[in-house]
C-alpha positions in Angstrom: 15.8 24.3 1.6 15.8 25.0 -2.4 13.9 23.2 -5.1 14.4 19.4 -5.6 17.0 17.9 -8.1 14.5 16.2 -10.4 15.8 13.1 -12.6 13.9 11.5 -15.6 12.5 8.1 -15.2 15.3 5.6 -14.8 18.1 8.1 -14.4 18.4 8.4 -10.8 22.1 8.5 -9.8 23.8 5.5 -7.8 23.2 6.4 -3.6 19.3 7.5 -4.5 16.0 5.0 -3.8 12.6 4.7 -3.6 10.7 3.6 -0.6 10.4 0.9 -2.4 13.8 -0.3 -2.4 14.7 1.0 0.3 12.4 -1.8 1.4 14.3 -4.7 -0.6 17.3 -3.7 1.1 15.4 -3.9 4.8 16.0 -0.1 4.9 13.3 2.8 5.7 13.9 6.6 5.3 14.4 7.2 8.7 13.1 10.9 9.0 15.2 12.2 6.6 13.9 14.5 4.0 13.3 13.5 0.5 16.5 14.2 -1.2 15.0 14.2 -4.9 12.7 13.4 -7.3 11.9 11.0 -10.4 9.7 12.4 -12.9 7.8 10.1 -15.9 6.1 12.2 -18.3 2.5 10.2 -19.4 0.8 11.7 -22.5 -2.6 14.0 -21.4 -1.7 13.7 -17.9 0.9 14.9 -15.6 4.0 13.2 -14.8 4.2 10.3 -12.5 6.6 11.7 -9.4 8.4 9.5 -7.0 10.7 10.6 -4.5 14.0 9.4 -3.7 15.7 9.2 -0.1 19.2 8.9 0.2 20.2 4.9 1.1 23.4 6.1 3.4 21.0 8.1 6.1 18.1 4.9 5.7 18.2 3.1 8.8 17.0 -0.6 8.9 13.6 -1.7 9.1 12.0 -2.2 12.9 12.0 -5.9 13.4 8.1 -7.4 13.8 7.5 -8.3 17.9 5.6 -10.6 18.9 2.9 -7.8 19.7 2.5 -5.9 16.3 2.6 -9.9 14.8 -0.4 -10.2 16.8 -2.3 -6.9 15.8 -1.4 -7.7 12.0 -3.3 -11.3 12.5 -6.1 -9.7 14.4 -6.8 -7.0 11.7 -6.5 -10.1 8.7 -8.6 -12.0 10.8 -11.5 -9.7 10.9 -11.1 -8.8 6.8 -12.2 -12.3 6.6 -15.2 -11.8 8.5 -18.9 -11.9 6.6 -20.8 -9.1 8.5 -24.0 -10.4 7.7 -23.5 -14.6 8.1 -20.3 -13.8 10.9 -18.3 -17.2 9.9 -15.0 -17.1 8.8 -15.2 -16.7 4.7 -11.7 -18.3 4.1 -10.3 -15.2 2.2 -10.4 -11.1 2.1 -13.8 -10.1 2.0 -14.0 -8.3 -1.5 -14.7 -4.2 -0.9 -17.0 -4.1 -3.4 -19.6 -6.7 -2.2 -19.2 -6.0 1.4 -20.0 -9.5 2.6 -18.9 -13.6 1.9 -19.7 -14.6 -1.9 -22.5 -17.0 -0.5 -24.7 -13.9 1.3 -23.9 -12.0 -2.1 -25.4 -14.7 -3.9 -28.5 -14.9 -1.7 -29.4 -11.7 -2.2 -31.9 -11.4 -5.0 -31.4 -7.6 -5.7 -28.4 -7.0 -4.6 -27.3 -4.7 -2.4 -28.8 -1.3 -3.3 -31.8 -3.2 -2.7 -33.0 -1.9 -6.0 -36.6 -3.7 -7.7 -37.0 -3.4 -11.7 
């Protein structure tokens, strides 16, 4: 296989889509290979790349079964979990504090634990 076709930001010819819209249209890629590429230049940096599958080989999106609907409420479920308190917070337990807002609160020091 030779080099990608690379188009500028915006310029993508009709037939070509991101994952991304592919997903609006209730398509995925399928398997097939990434047929080309968009390219936005940034200043200092390099360019942003996405790729681009073709939407006449995307194939439509699995439907959800009952079984993956469970799995996906099981895995929210325990997002919403305090580790330290083990009640059910109401909302996705931020990354960054690691626990419910209340046990954050509580501790004085935070949690590196650090004194002045």
């Amino acid at each position: 296989m030779g080099a990608l076709p690379v188009f500028r930001w915006r310029l993508a010819p009709d037939g070509l889509a991101t994952r991304r819209q592919l997903r609006a249209l209730g398509l995925r890629p399928g398997g097939q290979d990434v047929a080309a590429q968009l390219e936005r230049s940034r200043r200092r940096r390099g360019p942003l790349v996405a790729y681009l599958y073709r939407v006449d080989l995307a194939v439509p999106v699995r439907p959800m079964t009952p079984a993956r609907r469970a799995a996906l409420a099981k895995a929210n479920a325990a997002r919403r979990l305090c580790p330290v308190c083990r009640r059910d917070a109401g909302y996705v337990i931020p990354t960054s504090l690691g626990t419910c807002v209340p046990c954050a609160d509580a501790d004085p020091h935070g949690s590196e634990g650090s004194t002045r």
